[in-house]
N, C-alpha and C positions, 0 to 999 in steps of 0.2 A: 248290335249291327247284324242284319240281315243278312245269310251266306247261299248265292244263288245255287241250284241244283247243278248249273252247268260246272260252276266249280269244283264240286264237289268230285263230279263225273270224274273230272280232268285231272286231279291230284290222286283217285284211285286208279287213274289209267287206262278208264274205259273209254272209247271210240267216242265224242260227239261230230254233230255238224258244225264246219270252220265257219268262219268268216269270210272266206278269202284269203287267210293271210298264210303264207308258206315259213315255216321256222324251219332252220339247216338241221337237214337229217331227218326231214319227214318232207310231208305231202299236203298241197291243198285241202283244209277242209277236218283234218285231223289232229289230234296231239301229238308232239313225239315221244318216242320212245326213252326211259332211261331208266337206272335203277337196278335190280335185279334181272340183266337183261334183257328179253321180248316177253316180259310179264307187264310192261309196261307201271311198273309202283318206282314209286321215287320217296324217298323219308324227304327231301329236300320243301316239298309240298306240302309235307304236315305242319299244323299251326305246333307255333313254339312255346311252353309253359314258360314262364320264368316266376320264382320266388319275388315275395314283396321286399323290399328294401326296409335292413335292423336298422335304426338309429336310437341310441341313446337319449333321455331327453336332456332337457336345460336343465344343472342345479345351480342353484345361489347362494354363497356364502355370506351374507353380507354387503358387501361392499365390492366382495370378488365374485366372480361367475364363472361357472366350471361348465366349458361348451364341449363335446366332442366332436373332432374333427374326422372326416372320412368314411367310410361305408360299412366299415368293422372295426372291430377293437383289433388292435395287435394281441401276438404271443404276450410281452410285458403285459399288457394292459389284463390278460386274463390271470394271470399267474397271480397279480396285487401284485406288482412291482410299480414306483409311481414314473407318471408317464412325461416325456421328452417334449418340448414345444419345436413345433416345426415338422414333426415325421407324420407320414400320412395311421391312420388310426390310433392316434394318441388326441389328449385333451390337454388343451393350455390355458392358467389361469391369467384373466384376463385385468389388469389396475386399471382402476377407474383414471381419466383424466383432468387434471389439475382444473380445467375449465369445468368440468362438472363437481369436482370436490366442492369447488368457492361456490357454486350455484346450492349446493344442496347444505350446504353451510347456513347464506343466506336467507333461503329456506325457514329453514332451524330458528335464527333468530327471528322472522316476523313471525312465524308460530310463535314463540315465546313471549315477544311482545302485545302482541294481539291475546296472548292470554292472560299475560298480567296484568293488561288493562281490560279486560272482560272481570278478572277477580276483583279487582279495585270497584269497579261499578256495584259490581252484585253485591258486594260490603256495603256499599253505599245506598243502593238501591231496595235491597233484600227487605224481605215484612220485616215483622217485630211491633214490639210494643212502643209505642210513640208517648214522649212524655209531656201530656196535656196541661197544663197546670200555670195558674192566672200569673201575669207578673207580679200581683198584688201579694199574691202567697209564695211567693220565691222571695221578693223583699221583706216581707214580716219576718222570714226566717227563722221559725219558732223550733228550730231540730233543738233537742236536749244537748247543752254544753257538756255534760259529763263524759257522752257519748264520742264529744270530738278525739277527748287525747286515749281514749280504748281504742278506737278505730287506728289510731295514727301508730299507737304500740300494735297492733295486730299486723295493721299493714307490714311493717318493719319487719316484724317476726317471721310472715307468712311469703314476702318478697311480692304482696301485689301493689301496683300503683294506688297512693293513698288516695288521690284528686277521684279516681273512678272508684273506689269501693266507697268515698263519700258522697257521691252521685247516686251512685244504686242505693246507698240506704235511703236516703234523701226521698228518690225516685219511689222506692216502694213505700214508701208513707206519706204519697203523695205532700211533700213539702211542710207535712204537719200543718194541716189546715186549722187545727186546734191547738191552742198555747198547750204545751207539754209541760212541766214542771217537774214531772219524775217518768221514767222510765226503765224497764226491767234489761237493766244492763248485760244484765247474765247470758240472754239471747242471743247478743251477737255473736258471738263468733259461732256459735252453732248456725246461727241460721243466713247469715251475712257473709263471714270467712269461709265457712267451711264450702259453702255451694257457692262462690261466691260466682266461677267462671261459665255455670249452667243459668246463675240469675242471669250476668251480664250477657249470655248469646240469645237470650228471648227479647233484650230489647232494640231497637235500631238507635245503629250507630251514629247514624248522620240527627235523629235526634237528642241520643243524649251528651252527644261533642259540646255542643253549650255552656252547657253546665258543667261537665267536668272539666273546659277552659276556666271558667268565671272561680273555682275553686280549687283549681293547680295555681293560679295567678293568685290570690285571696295568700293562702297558707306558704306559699314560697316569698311572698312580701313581707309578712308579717313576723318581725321578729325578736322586739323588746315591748314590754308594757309602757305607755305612755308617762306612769309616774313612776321615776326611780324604784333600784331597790332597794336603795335605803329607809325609806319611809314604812316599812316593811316588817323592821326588824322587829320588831314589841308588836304595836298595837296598830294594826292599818288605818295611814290618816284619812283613808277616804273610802268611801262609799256608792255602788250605784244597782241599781236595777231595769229590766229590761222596762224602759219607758216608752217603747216604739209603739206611735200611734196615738201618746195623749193625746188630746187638743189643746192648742197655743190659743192664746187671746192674743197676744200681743199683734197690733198692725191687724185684724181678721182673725178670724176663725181658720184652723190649719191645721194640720198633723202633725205630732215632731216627727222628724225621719232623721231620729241620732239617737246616742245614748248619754245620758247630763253622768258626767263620774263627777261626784256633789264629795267637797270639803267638811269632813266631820268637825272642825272648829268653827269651819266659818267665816276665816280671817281673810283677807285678800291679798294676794300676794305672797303667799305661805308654801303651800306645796310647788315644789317646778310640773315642768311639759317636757318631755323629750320627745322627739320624734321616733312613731314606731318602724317603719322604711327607709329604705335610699329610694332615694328620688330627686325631683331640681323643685324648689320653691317657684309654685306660680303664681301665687298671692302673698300679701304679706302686708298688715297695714289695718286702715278703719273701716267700719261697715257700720251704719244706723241697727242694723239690725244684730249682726252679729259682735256688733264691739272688734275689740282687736282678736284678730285671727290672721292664720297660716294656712293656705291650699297646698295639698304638695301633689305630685304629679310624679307615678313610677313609669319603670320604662316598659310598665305592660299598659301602661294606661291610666288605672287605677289613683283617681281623686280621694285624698284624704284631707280632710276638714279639720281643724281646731280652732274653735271659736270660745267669744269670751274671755280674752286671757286678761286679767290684769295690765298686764305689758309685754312688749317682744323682748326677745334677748339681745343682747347687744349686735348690730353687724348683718342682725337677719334681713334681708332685700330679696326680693324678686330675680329667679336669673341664678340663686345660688346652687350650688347640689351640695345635699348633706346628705349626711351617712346615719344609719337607724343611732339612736340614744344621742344624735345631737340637739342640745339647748332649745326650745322654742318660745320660751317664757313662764309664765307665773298664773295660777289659777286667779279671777278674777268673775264680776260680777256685771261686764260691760258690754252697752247692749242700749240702743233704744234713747243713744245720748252719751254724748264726752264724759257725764257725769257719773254712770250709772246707773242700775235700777234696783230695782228693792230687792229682786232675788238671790237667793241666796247663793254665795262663792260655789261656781262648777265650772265643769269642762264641758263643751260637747263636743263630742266627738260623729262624725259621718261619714262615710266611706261610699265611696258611687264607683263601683270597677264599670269596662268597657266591656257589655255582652253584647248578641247577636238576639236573643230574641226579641229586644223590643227595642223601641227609637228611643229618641233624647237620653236624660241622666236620669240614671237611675241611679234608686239608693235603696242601701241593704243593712237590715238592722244590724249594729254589732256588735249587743250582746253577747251572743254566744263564742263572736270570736273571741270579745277581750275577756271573758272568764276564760278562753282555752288559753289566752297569754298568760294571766294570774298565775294560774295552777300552775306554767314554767314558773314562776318568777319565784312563788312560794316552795316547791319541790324540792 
């Protein structure tokens, strides 16, 4: 701001020209006198310095906040003595209120929310290795049975989920596209167990859920051999090998999609059937093609076939629920006619669990499982 010269004049108390206007104790036209008296200075005229105003600033503790109140700190306050709410130069701390508590609560939990369903996605969502692999080579099922009850003792040992470390092995050897017959057993746990948690975070999750469903479901059903264990004791009455894929004449040209457990005597009627699951009987009765057989149905889903028998056991109907090693009849040779046909006394056996990657019923060879029952049964 701009300070005119006449001012100036007049606060040092030299003579200008008035206005006109008369102030008590002087004269038209001039300043009056005061101050040190007819020197005309007056201190009252001088501009006034004043100091900036101290303030403290804001601290935050938290949840509390420590404001200072007034224009100076008090005596207490410099001394470190702690300071009084209500007195001028003191600081008071300040509790949040109960309406803003439950707000920043709130808060809290949709951050929370909103992150654990952001994590859930990215699990779901996240790269990784995708596992590609034909339905056709998922149902041949060619993994080495020897392989199943090591993995199933490793898992145990090691505390990891058996159904996923039999997925990853499965997964890295793409399905065994190739019948396997031996395999260097020795490797797994080095190479399977031991990295098992660096294999499993390279591949995605949402692809390998499939699989490791369709084989938690598989090995938690599965839990007596279909022929006693009595038959057992000396000299095993039966026999069978992985047959999945011959081709049937019988009716057409076809593929089996089972495994024949074939009667080393021969005789019909001779060895029993027990059921390997609980489940409810969905079939039960004749078939042109399969003779007398049993469907059974667990409560994951999972269709189990026995076909061919001789005869059913007494009582068996449709509608029933039985429990694993209950009765289902007698090896036989029927099939293609009331009578009979020339082949020789077997079982077959098929198994079609309920998976997600492909439509209709599927079936899975089960070789590999029922040598991993055997080994129980002989152990």
């Amino acid at each position: 701001m701009s300070v005119r010269s006449r001012d100036i004049k007049r606060r040092l108390g030299i003579r200008t020209p008035g206005r006109g206007r008369v102030r008590r104790g002087g004269s038209p036209g001039w300043t009056s006198m005061s101050g040190f008296g007819k020197m005309g200075f007056s201190a009252s005229h001088l501009p006034r310095f004043r100091l900036p105003k101290f303030r403290l600033p804001r601290f935050r503790f938290g949840q509390f906040s420590l404001r200072p109140k007034g224009r100076a700190l008090s005596g207490a306050a410099r001394a470190g003595k702690p300071y009084k709410s209500g007195r001028r130069g003191a600081s008071a701390i300040r509790l949040p209120s109960i309406r803003r508590i439950k707000e920043r609560l709130f808060k809290l939990s949709v951050f929370m929310v909103i992150s654990l369903v952001a994590f859930g996605a990215w699990q779901l969502l996240r790269p990784g290795i995708r596992v590609r692999v034909s339905p056709d080579v998922v149902a041949a099922f060619r993994v080495p049975h020897r392989a199943i009850g090591l993995l199933k003792d490793y898992s145990a040992a090691n505390n990891i989920p058996f159904a996923q470390l039999f997925a990853v092995f499965n997964a890295e050897n793409e399905f065994f596209p190739e019948k396997s017959a031996v395999y260097d057993l020795s490797v797994l746990e080095s190479m399977y167990v031991a990295d098992f948690y660096r294999i499993m975070r390279r591949y995605n999750t949402r692809s390998l859920a499939p699989y490791v469903n369709m084989f938690e479901n598989l090995f938690d059903e599965l839990i007596v051999f279909p022929i006693p264990a009595a038959w057992y004791e000396h000299e095993p009455a039966i026999m069978f090998g992985d047959s999945w894929g011959v081709e049937h004449n019988f009716q057409g040209n076809r593929m089996h999609m089972g495994t024949a457990v074939i009667d080393r005597e021969n005789i019909r009627g001779r060895v029993p059937v027990v059921s390997m699951t609980h489940g409810n009987i969905e079939e039960a009765g004749w078939n042109n093609q399969l003779g007398y057989f049993v469907g059974i149905t667990t409560s994951n889903g999972t269709y189990y076939l026995y076909a061919h028998l001789d005869s059913l056991a007494p009582g068996l109907a449709a509608g029933q629920h039985i429990q694993a090693g209950h009765p289902l009849g007698y090896m036989g040779n029927t099939g293609g006619g009331r009578g009979g046909r020339s082949f020789p006394v077997h079982l077959h056996i098929g198994i079609s669990p309920q998976v997600d990657f492909t439509r209709g019923r599927f079936w899975i060879n089960p070789y590999p499982l029922l040598r991993y029952l055997e080994s129980r049964l002989i152990s």
